[in-house]
DSSP file (Angstrom, degrees, kcal/mol; ACC not computed):
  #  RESIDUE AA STRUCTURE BP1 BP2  ACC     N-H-->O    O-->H-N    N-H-->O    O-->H-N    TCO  KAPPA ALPHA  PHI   PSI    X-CA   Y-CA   Z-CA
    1    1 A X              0   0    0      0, 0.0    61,-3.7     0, 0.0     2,-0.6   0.000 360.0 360.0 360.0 141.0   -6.5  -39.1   76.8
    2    2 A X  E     -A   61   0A   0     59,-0.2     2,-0.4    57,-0.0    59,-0.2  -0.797 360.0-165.9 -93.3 117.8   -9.8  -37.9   75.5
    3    3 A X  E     -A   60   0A   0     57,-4.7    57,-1.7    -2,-0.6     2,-0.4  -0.803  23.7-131.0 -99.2 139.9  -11.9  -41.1   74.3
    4    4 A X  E >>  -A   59   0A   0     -2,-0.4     3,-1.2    55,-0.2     4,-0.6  -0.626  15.6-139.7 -81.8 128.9  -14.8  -41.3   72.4
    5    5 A X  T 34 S+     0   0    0     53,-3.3    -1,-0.1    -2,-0.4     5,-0.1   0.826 107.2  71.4 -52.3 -33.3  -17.7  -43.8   74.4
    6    6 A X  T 34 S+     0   0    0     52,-0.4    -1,-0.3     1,-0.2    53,-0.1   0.945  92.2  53.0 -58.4 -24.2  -18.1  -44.9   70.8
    7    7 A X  T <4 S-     0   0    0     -3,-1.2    -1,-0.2     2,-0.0    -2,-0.2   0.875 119.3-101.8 -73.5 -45.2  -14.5  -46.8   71.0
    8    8 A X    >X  -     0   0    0     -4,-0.6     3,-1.7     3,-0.1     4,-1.3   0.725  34.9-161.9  90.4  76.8  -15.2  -48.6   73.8
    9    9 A X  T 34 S+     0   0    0      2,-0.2     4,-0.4     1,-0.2    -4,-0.1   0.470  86.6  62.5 -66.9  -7.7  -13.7  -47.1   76.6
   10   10 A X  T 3> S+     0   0    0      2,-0.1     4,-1.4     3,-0.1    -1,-0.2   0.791 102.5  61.4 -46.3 -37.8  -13.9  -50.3   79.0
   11   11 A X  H X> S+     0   0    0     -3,-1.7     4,-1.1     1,-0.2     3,-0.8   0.983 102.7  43.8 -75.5 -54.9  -11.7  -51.7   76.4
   12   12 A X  H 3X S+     0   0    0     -4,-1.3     4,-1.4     1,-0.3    -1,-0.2   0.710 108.9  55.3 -66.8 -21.0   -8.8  -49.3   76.7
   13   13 A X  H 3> S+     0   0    0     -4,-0.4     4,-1.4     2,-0.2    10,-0.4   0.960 111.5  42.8 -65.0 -37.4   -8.7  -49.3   80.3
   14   14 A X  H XX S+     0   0    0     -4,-1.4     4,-2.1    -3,-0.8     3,-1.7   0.979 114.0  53.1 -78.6 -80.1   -8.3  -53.2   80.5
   15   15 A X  H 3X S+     0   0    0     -4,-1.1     4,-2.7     1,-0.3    -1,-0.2   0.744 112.8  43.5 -49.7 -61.5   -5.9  -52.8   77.7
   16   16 A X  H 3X>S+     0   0    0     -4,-1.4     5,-2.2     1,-0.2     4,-0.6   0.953 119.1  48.8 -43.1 -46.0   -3.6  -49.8   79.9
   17   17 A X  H X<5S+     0   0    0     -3,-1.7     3,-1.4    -4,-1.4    -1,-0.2   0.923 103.9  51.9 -77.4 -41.3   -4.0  -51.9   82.7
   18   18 A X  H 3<5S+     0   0    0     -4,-2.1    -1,-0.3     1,-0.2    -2,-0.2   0.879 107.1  57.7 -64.8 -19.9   -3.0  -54.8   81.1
   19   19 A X  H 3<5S-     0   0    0     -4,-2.7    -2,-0.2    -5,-0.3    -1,-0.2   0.541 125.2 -91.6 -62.8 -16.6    0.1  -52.8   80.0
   20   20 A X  T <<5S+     0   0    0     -3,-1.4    47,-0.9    -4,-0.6    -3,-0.2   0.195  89.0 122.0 116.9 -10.8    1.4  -51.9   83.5
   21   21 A X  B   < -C   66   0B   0     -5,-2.2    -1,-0.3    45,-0.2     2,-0.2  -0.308  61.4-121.6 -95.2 162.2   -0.5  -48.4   83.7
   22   22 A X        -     0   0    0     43,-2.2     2,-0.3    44,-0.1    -5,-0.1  -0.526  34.2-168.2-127.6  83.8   -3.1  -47.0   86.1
   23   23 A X        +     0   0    0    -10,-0.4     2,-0.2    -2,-0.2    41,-0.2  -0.577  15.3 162.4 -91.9 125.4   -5.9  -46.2   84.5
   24   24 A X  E     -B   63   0A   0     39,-2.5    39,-1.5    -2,-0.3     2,-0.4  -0.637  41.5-122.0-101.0 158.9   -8.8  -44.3   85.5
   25   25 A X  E     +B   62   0A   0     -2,-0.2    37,-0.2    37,-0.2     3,-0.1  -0.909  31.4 178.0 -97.3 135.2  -11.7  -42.6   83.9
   26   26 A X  E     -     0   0A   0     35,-6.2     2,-0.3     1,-0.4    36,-0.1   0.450  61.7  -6.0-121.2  -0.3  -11.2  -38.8   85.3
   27   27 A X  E     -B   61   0A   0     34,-0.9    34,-2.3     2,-0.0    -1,-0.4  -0.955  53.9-151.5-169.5 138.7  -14.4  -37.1   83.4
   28   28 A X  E     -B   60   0A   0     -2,-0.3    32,-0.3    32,-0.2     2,-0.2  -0.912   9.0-175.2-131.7 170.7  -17.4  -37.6   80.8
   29   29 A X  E     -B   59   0A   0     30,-3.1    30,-2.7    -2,-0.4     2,-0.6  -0.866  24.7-145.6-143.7 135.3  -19.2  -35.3   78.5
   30   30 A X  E     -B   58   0A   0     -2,-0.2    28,-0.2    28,-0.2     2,-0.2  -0.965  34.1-178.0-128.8 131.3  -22.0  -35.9   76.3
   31   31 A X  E     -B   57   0A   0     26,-1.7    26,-1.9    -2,-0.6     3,-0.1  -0.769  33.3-109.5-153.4 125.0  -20.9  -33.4   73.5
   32   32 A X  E     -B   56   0A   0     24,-0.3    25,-0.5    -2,-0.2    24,-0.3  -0.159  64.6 -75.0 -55.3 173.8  -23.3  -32.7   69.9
   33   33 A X        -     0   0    0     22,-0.6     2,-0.2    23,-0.2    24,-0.1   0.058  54.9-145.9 -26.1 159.8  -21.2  -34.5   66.7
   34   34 A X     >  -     0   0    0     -3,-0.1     4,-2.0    22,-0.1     5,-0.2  -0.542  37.5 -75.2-117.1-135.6  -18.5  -32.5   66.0
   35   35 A X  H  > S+     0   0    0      1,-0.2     4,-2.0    -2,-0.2     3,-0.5   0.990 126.0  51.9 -94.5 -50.1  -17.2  -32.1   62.3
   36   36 A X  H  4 S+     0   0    0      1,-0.2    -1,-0.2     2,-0.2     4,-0.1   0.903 114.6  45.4 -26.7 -58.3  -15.1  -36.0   62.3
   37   37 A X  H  4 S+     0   0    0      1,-0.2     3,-0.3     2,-0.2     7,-0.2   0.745 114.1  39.0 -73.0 -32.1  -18.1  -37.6   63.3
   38   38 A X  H >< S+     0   0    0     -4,-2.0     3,-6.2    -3,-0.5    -1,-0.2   0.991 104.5  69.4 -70.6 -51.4  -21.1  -36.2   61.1
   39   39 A X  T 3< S+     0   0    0     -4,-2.0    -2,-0.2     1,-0.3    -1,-0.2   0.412 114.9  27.8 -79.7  -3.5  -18.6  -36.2   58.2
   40   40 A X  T >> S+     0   0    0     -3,-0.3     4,-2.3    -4,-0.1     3,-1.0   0.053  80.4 127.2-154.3  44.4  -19.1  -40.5   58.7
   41   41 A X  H <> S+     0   0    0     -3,-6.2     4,-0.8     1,-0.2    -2,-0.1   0.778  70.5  52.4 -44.5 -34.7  -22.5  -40.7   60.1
   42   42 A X  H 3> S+     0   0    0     -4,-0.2     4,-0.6     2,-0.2    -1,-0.2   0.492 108.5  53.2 -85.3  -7.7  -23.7  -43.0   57.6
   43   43 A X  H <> S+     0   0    0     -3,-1.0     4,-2.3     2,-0.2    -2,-0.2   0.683 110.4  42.5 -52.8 -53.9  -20.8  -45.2   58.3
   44   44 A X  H  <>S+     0   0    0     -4,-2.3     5,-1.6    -7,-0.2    -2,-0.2   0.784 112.3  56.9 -91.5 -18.6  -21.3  -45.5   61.9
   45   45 A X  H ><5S+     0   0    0     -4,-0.8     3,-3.6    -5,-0.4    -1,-0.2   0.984 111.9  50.9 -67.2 -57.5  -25.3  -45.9   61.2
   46   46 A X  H 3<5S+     0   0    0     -4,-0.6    -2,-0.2     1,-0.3    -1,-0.2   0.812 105.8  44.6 -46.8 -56.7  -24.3  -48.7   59.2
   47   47 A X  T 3<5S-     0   0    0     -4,-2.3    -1,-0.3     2,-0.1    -2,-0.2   0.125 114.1-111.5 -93.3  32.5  -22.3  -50.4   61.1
   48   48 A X  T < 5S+     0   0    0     -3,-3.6    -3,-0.2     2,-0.2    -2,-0.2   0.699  86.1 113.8  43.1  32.5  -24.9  -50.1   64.4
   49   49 A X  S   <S+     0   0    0     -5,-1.6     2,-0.2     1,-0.2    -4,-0.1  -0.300  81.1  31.7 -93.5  40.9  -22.8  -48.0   66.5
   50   50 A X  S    S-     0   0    0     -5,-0.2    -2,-0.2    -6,-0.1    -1,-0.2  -0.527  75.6-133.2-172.3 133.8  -25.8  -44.8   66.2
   51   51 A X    >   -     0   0    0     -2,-0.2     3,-1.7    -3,-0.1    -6,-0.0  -0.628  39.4 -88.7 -87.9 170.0  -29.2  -45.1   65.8
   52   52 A X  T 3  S+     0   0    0      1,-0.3    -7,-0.0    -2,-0.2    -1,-0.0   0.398 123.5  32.5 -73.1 -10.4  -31.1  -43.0   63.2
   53   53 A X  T 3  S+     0   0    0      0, 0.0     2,-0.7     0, 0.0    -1,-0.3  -0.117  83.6 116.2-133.5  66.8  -31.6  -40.0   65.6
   54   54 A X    <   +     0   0    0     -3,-1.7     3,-0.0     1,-0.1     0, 0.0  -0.945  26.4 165.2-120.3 129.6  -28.6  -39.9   68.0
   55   55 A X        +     0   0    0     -2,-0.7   -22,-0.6   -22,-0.1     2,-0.3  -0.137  50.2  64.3-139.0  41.6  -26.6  -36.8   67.6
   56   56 A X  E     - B   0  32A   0    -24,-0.3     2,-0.4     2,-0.0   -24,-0.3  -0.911  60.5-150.1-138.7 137.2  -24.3  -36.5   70.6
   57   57 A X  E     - B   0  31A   0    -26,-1.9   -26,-1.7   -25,-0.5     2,-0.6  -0.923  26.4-111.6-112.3 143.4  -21.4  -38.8   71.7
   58   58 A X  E     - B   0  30A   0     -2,-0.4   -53,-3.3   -28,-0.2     2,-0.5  -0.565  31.8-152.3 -57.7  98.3  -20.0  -39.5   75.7
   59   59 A X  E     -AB   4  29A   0    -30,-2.7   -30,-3.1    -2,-0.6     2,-0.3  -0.829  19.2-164.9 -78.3 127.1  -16.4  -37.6   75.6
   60   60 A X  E     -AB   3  28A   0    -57,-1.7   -57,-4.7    -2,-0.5     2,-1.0  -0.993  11.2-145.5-136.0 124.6  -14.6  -39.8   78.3
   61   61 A X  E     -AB   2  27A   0    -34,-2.3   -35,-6.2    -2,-0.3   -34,-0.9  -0.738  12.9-163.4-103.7 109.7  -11.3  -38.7   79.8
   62   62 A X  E     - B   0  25A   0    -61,-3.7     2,-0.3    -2,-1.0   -37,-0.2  -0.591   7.1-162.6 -92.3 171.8   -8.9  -41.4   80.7
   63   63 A X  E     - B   0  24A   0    -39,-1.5   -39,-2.5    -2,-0.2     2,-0.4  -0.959  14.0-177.5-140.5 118.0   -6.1  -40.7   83.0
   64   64 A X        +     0   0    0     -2,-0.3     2,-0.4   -41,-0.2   -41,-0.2  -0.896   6.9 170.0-124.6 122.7   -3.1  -43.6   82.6
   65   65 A X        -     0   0    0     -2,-0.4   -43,-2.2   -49,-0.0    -2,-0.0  -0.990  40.9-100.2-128.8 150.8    0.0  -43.6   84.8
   66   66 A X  B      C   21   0B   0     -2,-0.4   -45,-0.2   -45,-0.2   -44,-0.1  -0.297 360.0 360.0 -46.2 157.4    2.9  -46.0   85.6
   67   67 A X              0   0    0    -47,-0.9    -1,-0.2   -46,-0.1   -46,-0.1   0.286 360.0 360.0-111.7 360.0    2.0  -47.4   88.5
């Protein structure tokens, strides 16, 4: 799955793992905004997840399997 670093991708691994899965992180990216993200910049400024000139987010690719 492709995760946004804003989500907290720590959290969703321990969550997969806690599920029975075997999850890894297989890739990141640091990627401009795209159209979702500008389109609630002032949201996420708001709520301290972006500071007032951060205009790229970490794309993180998990990879979850039965184990």
């Amino acid at each position: 799955m492709v995760h946004s670093g804003l989500c907290g991708a720590e959290d969703t691994l321990e969550q997969l793992t806690s599920a029975g899965l075997r999850a890894t992180v297989s890739d990141r990216a640091v990627r401009p905004f795209g159209p979702i993200l500008r389109s609630r910049l002032a949201w996420l400024r708001c709520q301290g997840l972006l500071d007032e000139v951060q205009d790229t987010e970490e794309l993180v690719i998990i990879r979850a399997e039965n184990s």
